[in-house]
Structure formats: C-alpha cells, structure tokens
C-alpha positions in Angstrom: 90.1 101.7 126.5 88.3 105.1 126.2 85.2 105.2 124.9 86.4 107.7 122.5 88.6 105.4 121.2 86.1 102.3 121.0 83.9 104.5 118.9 87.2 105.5 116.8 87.9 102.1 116.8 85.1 100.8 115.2 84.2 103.9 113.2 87.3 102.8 111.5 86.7 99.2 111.0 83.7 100.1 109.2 85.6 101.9 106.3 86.5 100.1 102.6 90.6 98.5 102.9 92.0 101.4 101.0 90.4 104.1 103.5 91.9 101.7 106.2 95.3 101.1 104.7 95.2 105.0 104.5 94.6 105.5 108.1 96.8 103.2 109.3 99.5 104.9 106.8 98.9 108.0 108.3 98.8 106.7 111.8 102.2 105.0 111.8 103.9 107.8 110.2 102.4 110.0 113.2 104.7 107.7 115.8 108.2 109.5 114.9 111.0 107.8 113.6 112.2 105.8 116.6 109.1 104.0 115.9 109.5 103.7 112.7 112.7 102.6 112.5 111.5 99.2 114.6 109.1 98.7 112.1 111.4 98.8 109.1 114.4 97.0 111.1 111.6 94.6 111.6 110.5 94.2 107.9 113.8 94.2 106.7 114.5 91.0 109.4 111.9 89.5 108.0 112.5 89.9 104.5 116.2 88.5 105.2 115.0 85.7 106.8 113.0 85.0 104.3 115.6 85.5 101.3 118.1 83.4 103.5 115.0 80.5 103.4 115.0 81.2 99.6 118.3 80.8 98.7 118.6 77.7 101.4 115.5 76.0 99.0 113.4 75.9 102.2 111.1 78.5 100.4 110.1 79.1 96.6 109.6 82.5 95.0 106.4 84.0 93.8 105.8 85.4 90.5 105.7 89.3 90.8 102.2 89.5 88.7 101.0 86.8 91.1 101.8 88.9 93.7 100.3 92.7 91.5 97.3 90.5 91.3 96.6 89.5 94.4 97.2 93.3 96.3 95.0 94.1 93.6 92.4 91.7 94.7 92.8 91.8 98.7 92.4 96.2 97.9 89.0 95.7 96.0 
C-alpha cells in the first residue's frame, strides 16, 4: 500500500458514518457498472437467500420501524 493511500486511508476513517457512507457511495459508483453489477447480483443473492430462509420458517421477519430505527441509530 502507498503511502498516499495509508494517509487516505486513515484520513477517512477519521470522518463521522454519514461522511463515510458518502465516500464509500461515491467510491463504488466510480468502479463502472461491471462492478457494480457484482455487487447488486450479489445483494440480490443474498436477499433471495434470505427470503427463501423466511418463507422456509428458518428466519423471522423484522418490523420495518425496527429496522428505520436502528439505521437511524448506527448513522448518529
């Protein structure tokens, strides 16, 4: 690793979750779309997996203010 990028690096650690989430945000859209389209295939894998354990009983769902309430708590 560069040093450039170890002070990037940890410049960017240093900021609040939002400024973070923004960054990273920014930064993955910067890849192009092949990239991004192994991201998403991979979220939306994951997210039928995960419906599949659901409707199988192996997983119960969350109430969506339970789930409002905690992003709003992990971005304060």
């Amino acid at each position: 690793m560069s040093d450039l990028l170890k002070k990037i690096e940890n410049e960017a650690l240093g900021l609040s979750i939002q400024e973070r989430a923004f960054l990273a945000d920014r930064l993955l859209s910067s890849l192009g779309e092949d990239v991004l389209s192994d991201i998403d295939n991979a979220w939306i894998a994951e997210a039928e997996r995960r419906y599949k354990e659901y409707k199988e009983g192996k997983r119960s769902g969350v109430a969506a203010s339970n789930v409002f309430d905690e992003a709003d708590r992990m971005l304060k």
